[in-house]
mmCIF file of the C-alpha atoms, coordinates in Angstrom:
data_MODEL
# 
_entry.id   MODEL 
# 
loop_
_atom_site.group_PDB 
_atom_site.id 
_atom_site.type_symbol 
_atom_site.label_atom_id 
_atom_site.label_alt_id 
_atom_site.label_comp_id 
_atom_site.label_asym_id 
_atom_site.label_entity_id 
_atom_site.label_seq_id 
_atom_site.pdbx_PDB_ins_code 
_atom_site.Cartn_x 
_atom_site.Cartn_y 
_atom_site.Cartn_z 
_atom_site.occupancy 
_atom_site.B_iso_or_equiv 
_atom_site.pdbx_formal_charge 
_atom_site.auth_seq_id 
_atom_site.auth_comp_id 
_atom_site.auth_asym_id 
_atom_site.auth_atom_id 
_atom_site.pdbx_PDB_model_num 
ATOM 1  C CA . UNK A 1 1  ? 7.903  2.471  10.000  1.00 0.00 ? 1  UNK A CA 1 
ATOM 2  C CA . UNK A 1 2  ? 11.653 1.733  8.864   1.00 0.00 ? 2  UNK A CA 1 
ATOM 3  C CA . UNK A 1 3  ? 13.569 4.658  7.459   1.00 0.00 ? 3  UNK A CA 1 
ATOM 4  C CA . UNK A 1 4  ? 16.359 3.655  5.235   1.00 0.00 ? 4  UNK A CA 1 
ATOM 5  C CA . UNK A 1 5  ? 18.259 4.570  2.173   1.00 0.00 ? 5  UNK A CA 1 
ATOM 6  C CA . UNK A 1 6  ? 16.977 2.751  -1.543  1.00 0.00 ? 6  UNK A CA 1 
ATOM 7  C CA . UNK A 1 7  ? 18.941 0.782  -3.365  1.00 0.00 ? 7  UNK A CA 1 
ATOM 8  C CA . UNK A 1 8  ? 19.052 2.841  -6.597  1.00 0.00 ? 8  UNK A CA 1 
ATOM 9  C CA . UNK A 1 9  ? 21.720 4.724  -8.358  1.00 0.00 ? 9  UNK A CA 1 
ATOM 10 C CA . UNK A 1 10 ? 21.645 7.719  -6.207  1.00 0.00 ? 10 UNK A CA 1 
ATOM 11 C CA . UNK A 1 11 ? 22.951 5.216  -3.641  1.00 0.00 ? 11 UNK A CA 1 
ATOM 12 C CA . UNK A 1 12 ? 25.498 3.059  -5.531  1.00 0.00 ? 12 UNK A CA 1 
ATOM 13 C CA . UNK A 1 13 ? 28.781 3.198  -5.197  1.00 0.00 ? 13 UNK A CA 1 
ATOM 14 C CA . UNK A 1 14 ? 29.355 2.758  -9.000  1.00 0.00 ? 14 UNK A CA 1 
ATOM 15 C CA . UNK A 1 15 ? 27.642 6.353  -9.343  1.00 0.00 ? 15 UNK A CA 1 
ATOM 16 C CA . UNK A 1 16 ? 29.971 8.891  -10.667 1.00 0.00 ? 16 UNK A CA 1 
ATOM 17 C CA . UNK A 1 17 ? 29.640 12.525 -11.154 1.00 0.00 ? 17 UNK A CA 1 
ATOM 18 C CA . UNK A 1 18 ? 25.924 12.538 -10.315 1.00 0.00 ? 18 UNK A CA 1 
ATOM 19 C CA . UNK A 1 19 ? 24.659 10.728 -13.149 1.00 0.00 ? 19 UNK A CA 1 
ATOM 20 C CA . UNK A 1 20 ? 27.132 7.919  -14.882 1.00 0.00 ? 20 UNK A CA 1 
ATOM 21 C CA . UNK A 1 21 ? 27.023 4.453  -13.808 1.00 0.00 ? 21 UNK A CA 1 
ATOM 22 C CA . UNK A 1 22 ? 30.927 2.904  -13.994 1.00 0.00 ? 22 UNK A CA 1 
ATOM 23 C CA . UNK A 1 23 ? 29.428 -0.375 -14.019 1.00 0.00 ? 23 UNK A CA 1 
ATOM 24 C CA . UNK A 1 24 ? 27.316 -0.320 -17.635 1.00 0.00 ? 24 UNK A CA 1 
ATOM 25 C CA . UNK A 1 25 ? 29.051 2.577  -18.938 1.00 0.00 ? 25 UNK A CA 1 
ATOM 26 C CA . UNK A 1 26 ? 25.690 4.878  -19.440 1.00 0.00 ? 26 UNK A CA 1 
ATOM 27 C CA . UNK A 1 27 ? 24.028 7.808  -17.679 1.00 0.00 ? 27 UNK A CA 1 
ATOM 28 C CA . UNK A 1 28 ? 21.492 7.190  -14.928 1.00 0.00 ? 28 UNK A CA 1 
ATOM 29 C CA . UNK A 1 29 ? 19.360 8.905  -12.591 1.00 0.00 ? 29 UNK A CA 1 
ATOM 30 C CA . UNK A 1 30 ? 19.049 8.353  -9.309  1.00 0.00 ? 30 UNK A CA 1 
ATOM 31 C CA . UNK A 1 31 ? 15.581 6.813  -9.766  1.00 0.00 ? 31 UNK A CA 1 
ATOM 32 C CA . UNK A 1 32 ? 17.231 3.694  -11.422 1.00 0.00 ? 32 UNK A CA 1 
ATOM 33 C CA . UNK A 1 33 ? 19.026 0.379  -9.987  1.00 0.00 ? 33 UNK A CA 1 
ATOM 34 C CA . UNK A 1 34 ? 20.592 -2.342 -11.405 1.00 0.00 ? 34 UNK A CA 1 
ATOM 35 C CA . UNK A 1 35 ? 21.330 -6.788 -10.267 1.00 0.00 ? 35 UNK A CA 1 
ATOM 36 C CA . UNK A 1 36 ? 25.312 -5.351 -9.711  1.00 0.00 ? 36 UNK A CA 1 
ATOM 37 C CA . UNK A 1 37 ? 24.090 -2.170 -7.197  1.00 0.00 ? 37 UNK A CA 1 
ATOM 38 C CA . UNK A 1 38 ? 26.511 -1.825 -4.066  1.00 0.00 ? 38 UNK A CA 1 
ATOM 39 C CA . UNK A 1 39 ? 25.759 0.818  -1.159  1.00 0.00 ? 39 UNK A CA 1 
ATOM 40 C CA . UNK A 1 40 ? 28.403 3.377  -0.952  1.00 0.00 ? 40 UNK A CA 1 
ATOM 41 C CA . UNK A 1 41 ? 30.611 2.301  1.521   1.00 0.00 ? 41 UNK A CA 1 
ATOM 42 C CA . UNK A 1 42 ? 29.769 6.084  3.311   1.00 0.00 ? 42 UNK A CA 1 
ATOM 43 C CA . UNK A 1 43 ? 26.559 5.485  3.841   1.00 0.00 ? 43 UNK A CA 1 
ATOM 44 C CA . UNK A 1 44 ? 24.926 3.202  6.739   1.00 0.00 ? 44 UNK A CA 1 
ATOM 45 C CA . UNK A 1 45 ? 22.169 1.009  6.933   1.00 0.00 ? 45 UNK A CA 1 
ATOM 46 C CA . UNK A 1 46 ? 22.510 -0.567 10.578  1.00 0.00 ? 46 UNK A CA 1 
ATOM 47 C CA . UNK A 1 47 ? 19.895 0.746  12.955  1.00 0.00 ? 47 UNK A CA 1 
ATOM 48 C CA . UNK A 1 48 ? 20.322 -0.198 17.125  1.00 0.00 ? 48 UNK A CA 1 
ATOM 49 C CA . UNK A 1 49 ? 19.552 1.173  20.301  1.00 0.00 ? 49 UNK A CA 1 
ATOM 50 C CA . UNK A 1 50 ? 23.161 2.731  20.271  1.00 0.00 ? 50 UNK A CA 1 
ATOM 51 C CA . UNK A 1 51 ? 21.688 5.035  17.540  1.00 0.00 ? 51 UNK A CA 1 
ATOM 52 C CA . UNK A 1 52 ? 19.081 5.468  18.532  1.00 0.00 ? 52 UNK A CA 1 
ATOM 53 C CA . UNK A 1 53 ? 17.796 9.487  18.994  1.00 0.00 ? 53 UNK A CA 1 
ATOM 54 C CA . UNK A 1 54 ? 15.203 8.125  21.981  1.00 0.00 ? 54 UNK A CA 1 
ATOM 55 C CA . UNK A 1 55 ? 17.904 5.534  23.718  1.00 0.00 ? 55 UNK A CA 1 
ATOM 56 C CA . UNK A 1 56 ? 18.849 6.261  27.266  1.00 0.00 ? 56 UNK A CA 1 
ATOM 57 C CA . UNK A 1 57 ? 16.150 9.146  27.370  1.00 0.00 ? 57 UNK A CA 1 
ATOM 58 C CA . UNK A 1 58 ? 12.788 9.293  29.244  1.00 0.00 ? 58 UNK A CA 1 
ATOM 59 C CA . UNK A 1 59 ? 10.908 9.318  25.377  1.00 0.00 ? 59 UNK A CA 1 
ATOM 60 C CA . UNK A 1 60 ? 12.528 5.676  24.856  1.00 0.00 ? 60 UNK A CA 1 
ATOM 61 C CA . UNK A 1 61 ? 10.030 2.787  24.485  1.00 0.00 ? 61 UNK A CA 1 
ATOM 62 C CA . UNK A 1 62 ? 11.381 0.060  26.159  1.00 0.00 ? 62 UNK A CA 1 
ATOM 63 C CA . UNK A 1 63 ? 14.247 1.765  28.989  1.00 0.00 ? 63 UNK A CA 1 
ATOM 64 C CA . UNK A 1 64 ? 14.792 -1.353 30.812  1.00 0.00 ? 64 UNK A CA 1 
ATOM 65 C CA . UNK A 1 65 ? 15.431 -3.524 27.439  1.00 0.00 ? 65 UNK A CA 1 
ATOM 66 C CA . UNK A 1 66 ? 17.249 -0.864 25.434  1.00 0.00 ? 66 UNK A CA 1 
ATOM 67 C CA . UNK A 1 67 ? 20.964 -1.733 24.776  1.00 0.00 ? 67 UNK A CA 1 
ATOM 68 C CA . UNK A 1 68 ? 23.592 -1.384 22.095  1.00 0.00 ? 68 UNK A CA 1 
ATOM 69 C CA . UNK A 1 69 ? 22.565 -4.197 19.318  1.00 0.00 ? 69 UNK A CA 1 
ATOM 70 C CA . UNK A 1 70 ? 19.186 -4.270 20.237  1.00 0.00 ? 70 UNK A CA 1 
ATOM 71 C CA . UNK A 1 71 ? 16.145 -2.759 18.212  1.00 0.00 ? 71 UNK A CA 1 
ATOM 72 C CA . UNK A 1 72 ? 12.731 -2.392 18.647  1.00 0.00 ? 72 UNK A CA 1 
ATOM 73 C CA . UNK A 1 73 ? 9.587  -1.062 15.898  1.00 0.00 ? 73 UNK A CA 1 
ATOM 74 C CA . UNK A 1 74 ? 10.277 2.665  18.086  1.00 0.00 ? 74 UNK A CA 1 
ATOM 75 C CA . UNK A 1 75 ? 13.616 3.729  17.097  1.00 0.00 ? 75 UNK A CA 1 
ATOM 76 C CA . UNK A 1 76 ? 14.405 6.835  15.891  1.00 0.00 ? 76 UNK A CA 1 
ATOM 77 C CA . UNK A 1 77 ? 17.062 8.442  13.471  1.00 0.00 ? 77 UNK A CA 1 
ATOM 78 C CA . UNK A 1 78 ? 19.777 11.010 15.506  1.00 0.00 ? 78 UNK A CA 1 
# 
């Protein structure tokens, strides 16, 4: 299973102060999202072997395969 972050309000970067969208002028929660939603520029969505918490270890799936830019269904958040 993929872990990554939702594309809703809580993760845009038009979010300000917690709960006021800059883009339509109105409060949101974080629950919402939008056609015009842009990740925060902060926050990263690119998974790899180079992040990887299991690459270059002995728990690592695939140790002879594993390299920066490569990913496979066992990788693991650091």
């Amino acid at each position: 299973m993929a872990i990554r972050f939702a594309s809703n309000c809580g993760n845009c970067k038009h979010l300000v102060e917690n709960t006021f969208c800059s883009q339509h002028n109105v409060m949101v929660s974080s629950k919402y999202t939008c056609d015009q939603f842009k990740m925060k520029a902060a926050l990263k969505n690119e998974r790899s072997c180079s992040d990887c918490s299991k690459y270059e270890t002995e728990i690592c799936a695939h140790p002879e395969k594993a390299a920066p830019g490569m990913l496979c269904a066992s990788w693991s958040p650091q």
